[in-house]
C-alpha positions in Angstrom: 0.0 0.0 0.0 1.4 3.5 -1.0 1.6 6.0 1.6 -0.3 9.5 1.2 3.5 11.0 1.0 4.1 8.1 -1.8 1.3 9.2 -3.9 2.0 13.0 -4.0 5.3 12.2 -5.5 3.9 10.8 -8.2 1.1 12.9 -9.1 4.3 15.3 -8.7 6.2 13.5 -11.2 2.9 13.3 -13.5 2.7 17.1 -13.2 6.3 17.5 -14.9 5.6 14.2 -17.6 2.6 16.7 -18.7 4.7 19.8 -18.8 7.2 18.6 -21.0 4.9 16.4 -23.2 5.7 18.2 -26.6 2.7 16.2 -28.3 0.1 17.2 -25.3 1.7 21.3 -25.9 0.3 21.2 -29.5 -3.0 20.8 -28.5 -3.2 23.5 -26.0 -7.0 22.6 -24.6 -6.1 19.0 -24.4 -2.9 20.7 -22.1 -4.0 22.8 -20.2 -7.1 20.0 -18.8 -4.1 17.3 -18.6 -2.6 20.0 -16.5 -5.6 21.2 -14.7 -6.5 17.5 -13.5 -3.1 16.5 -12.3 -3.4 19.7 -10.3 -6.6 19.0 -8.5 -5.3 15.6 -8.2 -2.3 17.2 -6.0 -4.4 19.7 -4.1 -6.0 16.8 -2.6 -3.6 14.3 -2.0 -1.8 17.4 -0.4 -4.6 18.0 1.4 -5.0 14.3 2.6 -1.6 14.4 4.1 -1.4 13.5 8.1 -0.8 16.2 9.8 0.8 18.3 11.3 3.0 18.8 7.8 6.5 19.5 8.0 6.5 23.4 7.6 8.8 24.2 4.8 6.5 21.1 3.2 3.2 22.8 3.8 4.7 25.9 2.5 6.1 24.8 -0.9 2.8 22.8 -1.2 1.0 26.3 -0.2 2.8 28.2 -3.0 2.3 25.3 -5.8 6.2 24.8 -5.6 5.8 21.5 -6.9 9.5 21.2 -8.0 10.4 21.6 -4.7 7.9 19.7 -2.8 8.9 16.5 -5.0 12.5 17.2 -4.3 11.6 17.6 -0.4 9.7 14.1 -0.5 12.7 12.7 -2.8 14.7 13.2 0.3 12.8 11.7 2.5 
């Protein structure tokens, strides 16, 4: 079973896949709802995590500093 912390990783990692999919770019509409789920799909995983949240992890996830947030769970 994959931990909350587990699970926002990947829907981090998913996040990036979509920005850099060149094919998913040419179609912007197609993009930007790729983009637009993966993001909802963060905000609540983020939202499911146990708390209390590691403060500088609460605050990347607060500012949608996903890049760093991965690289915070990465570490851990």
């Amino acid at each position: 079973m994959k931990t909350p912390a587990l699970e926002l990783a990947e829907a981090l990692r998913e996040r990036l896949a979509v920005i850099g999919d060149e094919v998913s770019r040419g179609n912007a509409s197609l993009h930007m709802a790729r983009l637009r789920l993966v993001s909802e799909r963060i905000e609540a995983l983020a939202a499911g995590l146990p708390r209390p949240l590691d403060p500088q992890l609460e605050h990347f996830l607060a500012r949608r500093s996903y890049d760093k947030a991965l690289a915070m769970l990465e570490e851990s």
